[in-house]
C-alpha positions in Angstrom: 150.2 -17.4 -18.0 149.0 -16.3 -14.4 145.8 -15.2 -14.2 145.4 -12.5 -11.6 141.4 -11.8 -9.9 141.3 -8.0 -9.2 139.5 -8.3 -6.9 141.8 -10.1 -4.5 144.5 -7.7 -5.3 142.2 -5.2 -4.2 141.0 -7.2 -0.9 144.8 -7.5 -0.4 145.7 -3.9 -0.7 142.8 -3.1 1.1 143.8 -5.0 4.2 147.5 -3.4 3.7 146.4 -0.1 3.9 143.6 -0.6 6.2 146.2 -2.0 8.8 148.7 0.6 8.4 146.4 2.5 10.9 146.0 0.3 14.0 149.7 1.0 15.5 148.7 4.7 15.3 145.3 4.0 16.9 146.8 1.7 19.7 149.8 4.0 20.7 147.2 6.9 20.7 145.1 4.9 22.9 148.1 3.5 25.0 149.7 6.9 25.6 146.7 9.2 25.3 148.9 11.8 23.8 147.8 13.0 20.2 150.3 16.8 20.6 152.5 15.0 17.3 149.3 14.5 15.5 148.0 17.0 13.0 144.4 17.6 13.2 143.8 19.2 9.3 145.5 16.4 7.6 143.0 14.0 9.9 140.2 16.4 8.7 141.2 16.1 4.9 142.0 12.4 5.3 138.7 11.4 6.7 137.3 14.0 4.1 138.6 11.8 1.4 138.6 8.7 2.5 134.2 9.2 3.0 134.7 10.1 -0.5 136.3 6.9 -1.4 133.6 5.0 0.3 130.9 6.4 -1.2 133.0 5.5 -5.1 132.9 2.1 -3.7 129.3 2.4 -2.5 128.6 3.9 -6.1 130.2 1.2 -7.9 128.9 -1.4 -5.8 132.8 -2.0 -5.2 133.5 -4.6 -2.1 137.3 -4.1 -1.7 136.9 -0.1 -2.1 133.7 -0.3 0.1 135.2 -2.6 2.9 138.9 -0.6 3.1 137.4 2.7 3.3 135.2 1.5 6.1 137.4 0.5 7.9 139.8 3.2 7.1 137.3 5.6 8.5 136.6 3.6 11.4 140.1 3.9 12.2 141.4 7.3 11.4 138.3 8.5 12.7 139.1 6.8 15.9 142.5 8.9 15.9 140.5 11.9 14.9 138.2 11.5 17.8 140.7 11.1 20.4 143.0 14.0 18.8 139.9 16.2 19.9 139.1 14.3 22.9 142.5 13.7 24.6 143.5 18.0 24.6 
């Protein structure tokens, strides 16, 4: 029988999902253009994604603390320049 950790599937997941974001971040960056982009699901994203982290931070929860980080980090990054780069 294979024994599977949670925990990795989580880390594994988490660095999926967390990755997903860094072509949008890049061509953002590259092409400084963010007119495609809408700014209220970016609001609600980074809305629930905080609220993810702190469930993690709550539960003492590495994979769901360390992706939503990151997740932040990064679709706060696209937030940022979606209200920067007008």
């Amino acid at each position: 029988m294979i024994s599977i950790n949670p925990d990795t599937v989580g880390f594994v997941a988490a660095l999926l999902t967390t990755a997903a974001f860094v072509p949008q971040v890049w061509k953002v960056w590259k092409t400084r253009s963010t007119q495609d982009i809408s700014l209220g699901m970016y609001l609600l994203f980074i809305s629930g994604v905080m609220l993810w982290l702190l469930y993690g931070i709550l539960l003492v929860s590495w994979p769901i603390i360390i992706a939503n980080g990151m997740t932040a980090l990064l679709a706060g990054a696209v937030l940022v320049m979606k209200i920067s780069f007008r």
